[in-house]
C-alpha positions as CSV (number, residue, x, y, z in Angstrom):
1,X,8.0,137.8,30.1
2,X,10.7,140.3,30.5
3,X,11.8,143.6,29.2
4,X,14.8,143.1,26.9
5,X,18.1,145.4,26.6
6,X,17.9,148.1,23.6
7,X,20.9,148.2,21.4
8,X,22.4,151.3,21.3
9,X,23.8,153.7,18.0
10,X,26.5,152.4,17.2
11,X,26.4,149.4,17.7
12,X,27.0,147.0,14.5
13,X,23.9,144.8,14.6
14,X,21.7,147.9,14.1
15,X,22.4,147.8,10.4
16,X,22.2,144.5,9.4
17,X,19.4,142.9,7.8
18,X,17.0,140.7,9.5
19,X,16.1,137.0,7.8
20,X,12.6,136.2,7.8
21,X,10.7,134.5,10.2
22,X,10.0,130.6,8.5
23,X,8.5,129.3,11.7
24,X,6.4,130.8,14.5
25,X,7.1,128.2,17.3
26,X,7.2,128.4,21.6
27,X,10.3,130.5,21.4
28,X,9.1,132.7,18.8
29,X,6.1,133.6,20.7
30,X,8.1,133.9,23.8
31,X,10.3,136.5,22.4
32,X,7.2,138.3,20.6
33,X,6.1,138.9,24.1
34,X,9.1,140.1,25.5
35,X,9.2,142.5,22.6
36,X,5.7,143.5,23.2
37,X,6.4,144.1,26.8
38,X,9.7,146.0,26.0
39,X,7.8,148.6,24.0
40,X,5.3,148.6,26.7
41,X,7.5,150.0,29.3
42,X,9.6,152.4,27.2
43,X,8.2,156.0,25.7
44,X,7.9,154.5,22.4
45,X,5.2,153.7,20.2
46,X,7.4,150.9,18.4
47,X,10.2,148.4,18.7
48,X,12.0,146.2,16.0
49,X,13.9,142.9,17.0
50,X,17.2,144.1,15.4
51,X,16.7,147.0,18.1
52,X,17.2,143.9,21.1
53,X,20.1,142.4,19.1
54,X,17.7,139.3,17.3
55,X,18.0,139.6,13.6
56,X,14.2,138.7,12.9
57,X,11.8,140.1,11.0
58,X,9.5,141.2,13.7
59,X,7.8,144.3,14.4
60,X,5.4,145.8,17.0
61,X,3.8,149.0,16.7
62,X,0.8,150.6,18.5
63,X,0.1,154.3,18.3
64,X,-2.6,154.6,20.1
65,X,-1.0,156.6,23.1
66,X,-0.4,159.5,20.4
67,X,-3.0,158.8,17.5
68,X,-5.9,156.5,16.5
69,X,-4.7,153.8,14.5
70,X,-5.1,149.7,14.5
71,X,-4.4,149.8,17.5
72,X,-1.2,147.0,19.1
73,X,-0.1,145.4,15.8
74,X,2.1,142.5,16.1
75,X,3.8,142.2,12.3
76,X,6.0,139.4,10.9
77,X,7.8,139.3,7.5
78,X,6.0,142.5,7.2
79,X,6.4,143.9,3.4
80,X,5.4,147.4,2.3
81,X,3.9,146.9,-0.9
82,X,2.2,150.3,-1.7
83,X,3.0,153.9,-0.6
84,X,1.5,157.1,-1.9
85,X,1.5,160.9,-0.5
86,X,4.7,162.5,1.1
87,X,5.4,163.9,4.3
88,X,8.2,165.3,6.5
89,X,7.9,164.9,10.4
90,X,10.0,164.8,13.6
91,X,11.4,160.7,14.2
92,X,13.1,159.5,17.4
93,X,14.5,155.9,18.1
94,X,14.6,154.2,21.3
95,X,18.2,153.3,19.9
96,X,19.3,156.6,19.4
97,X,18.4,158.5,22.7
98,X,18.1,162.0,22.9
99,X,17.9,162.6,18.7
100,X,15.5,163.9,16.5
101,X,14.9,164.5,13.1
102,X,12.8,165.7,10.4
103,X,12.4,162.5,8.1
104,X,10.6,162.2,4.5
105,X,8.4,159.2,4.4
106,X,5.1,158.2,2.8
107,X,1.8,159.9,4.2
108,X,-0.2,156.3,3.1
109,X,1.7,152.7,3.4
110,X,-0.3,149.3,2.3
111,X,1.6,145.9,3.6
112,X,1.2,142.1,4.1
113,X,2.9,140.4,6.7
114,X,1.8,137.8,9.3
115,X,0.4,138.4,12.1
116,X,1.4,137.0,16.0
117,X,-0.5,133.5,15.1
118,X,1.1,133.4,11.5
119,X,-2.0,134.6,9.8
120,X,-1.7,136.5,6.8
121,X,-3.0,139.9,7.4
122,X,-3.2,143.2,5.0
123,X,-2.6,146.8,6.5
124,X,-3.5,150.4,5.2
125,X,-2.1,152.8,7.5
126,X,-2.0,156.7,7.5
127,X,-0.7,159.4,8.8
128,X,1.8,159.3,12.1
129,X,1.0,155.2,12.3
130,X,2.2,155.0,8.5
131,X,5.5,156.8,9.5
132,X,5.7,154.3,12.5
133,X,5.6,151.1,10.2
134,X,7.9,152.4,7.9
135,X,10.6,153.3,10.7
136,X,10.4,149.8,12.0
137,X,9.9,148.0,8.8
138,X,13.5,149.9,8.1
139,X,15.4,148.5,11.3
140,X,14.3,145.0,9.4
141,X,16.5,146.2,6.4
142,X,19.5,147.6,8.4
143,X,18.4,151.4,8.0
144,X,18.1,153.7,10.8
145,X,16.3,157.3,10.7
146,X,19.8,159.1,10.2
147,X,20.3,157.2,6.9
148,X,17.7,159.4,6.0
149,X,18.9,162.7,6.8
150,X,21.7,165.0,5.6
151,X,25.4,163.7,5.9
152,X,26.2,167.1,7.8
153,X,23.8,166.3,10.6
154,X,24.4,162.3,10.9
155,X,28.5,163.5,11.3
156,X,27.4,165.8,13.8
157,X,25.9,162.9,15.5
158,X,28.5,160.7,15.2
159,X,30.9,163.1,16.8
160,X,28.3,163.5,19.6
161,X,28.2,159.6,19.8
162,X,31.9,159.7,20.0
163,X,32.7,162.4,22.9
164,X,29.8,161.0,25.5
């Protein structure tokens, strides 16, 4: 296993949209544990394979560091298919270092996806774990946190990303 490198705002791959995962074979599960591992030895409580430059829908998420929750989930094709409730809360992304925002998201996310074994599994998740998904589930789709905020403050960004 190794850690892998993090792609880096802006960097082009970061909004493109991931294809789905059709089989989970030797390499698949290879990279599933790099990914793991990556997360593992970074401050985050989630990583999305577009984040290490592979265009697959894969996810890991595990909030338990920060709040109780299902614990390590390994997701793939992972599809939100109920929300309810709103909330607004502070968002990082390993990708974008040293930025934070106050993002809108759903309080209460139901999804299917498949699990590290390709079993089909159903998640309800709440609260900070909820927000988690949905950021990662968004890296799938080509969206990073700043497509959610206000153009003013993504510009500031930009300019920021520009002079370092």
């Amino acid at each position: 296993m190794a850690e892998l490198h993090i792609l880096k705002y802006p960097d082009s791959l970061l909004q493109k949209v991931s294809d789905e995962v059709t089989e989970i074979d030797q390499e698949v599960t290879a990279f599933i544990n790099d990914l793991v591992e990556t997360m593992r030895g970074s401050t985050c409580v989630g990583i999305a394979a577009p984040q290490v430059g592979r265009l697959q829908r894969i996810i890991v998420v595990d909030v338990t560091p920060k709040n109780p929750g299902h614990g390590e989930l390994v997701l793939i094709n992972p599809e939100i298919t109920a929300r309810s409730g709103k909330r607004k809360g502070r968002e990082g992304c390993l990708s974008i270092p040293g930025f934070i925002a106050n993002i809108k998201r759903s309080k209460k996310i139901e999804l299917s996806a498949l699990d590290r074994h390709g079993k089909p599994v159903e998640i309800e998740a709440r609260g900070f774990e909820a927000v988690a998904l949905q950021h990662e589930i968004d890296h799938l789709d080509g969206t990073l946190f700043l497509d959610h905020i206000t153009d003013m403050k993504r510009d500031l960004l930009r300019r920021e990303t520009v002079t370092d």
